[in-house]
C-alpha angles and dihedrals in degrees: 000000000000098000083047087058093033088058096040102049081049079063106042103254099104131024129201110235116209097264082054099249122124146239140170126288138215095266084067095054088041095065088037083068102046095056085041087053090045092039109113112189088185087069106058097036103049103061086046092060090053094052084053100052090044085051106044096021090235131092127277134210148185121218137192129192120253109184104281096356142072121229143204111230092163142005144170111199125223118258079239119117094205095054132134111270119230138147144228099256093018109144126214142188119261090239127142099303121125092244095064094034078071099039095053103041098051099043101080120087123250097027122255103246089234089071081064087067098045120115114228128249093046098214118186128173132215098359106130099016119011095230098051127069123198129200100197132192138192113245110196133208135203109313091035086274118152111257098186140287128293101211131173116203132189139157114288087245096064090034094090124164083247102055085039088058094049092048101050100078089038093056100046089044087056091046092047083048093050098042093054090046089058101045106271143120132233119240114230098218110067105102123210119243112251110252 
């Protein structure tokens, strides 16, 4: 293990510190950088948000939050003409929809011990429009930090107990996928909604 340290601090990952212990070095943020700079969360969203409207029919979307707003970093519409319009860098307010509930709840660190007791997806309707319904669930980053929300949203009249049903697990499967492909890891607590 020595020789190992010895080795990585002569190449600037690790650096002895005076009471010989070690930490990481520059060489270590500097890679950290490069894959930030050549990170393209596009890339791994969007093809997740086109699995998910294949899969339930309705769009899906992928949202950050901005202060007091939500906003719409990606979407895929439904093929649907009667569908909830919504744009790419529209900004929304974090009312009681299930996409800020999420967003939210899961942001502080450490977690408040209420968010151990949410069901996932989080599905509100009505919230926003009375005639649209939302099912909501964290995606995480590296760190465990919240990196947005993953959402799929429809008109309450599709939105039947029964396609709920049928998207929930869709939709958190899709979350947990997206959160490993980021760097992230998947809490074990949520717990998914019973269909």
């Amino acid at each position: 293990i020595m020789r190992l340290a010895i080795s990585l601090e002569e190449h600037g990952y690790l650096a002895r510190e005076e009471d010989s212990s070690y930490r990481l070095d520059a060489e270590v943020l500097r890679l950290g950088t490069i894959y930030t700079q050549s990170f393209r969360m596009e890339a791994h969203v969007i093809p997740v948000l086109e699995e998910l409207v294949a899969r339930t029919g309705e769009s899906a979307a992928f949202y950050v939050r901005r202060g007091d707003q939500r906003l719409c970093l990606f979407r895929v519409d439904s093929p649907h003409l009667l569908r909830l319009h919504v744009r790419v860098g529209d900004a929304l307010p974090l009312d009681s929809s299930a996409i800020a509930q999420v967003l939210r709840a899961f942001a502080p660190r450490p977690l408040p011990p209420y968010v151990a007791s949410l069901e996932l997806p989080i599905v509100t309707m009505g919230a926003t429009d009375p005639h649209t319904g939302a099912m909501a669930a964290p995606v995480f980053g590296p760190g465990d930090q919240l990196a947005g929300t993953l959402a799929l949203s429809a008109p309450v009249i599709r939105w039947t107990p029964e396609a709920q049903a049928a998207a929930r697990p869709i939709l958190v499967e899709a979350a947990a996928a997206l959160t490993r492909r980021i760097g992230g890891e998947v809490p074990e607590w949520p717990k998914v909604a019973a269909e």
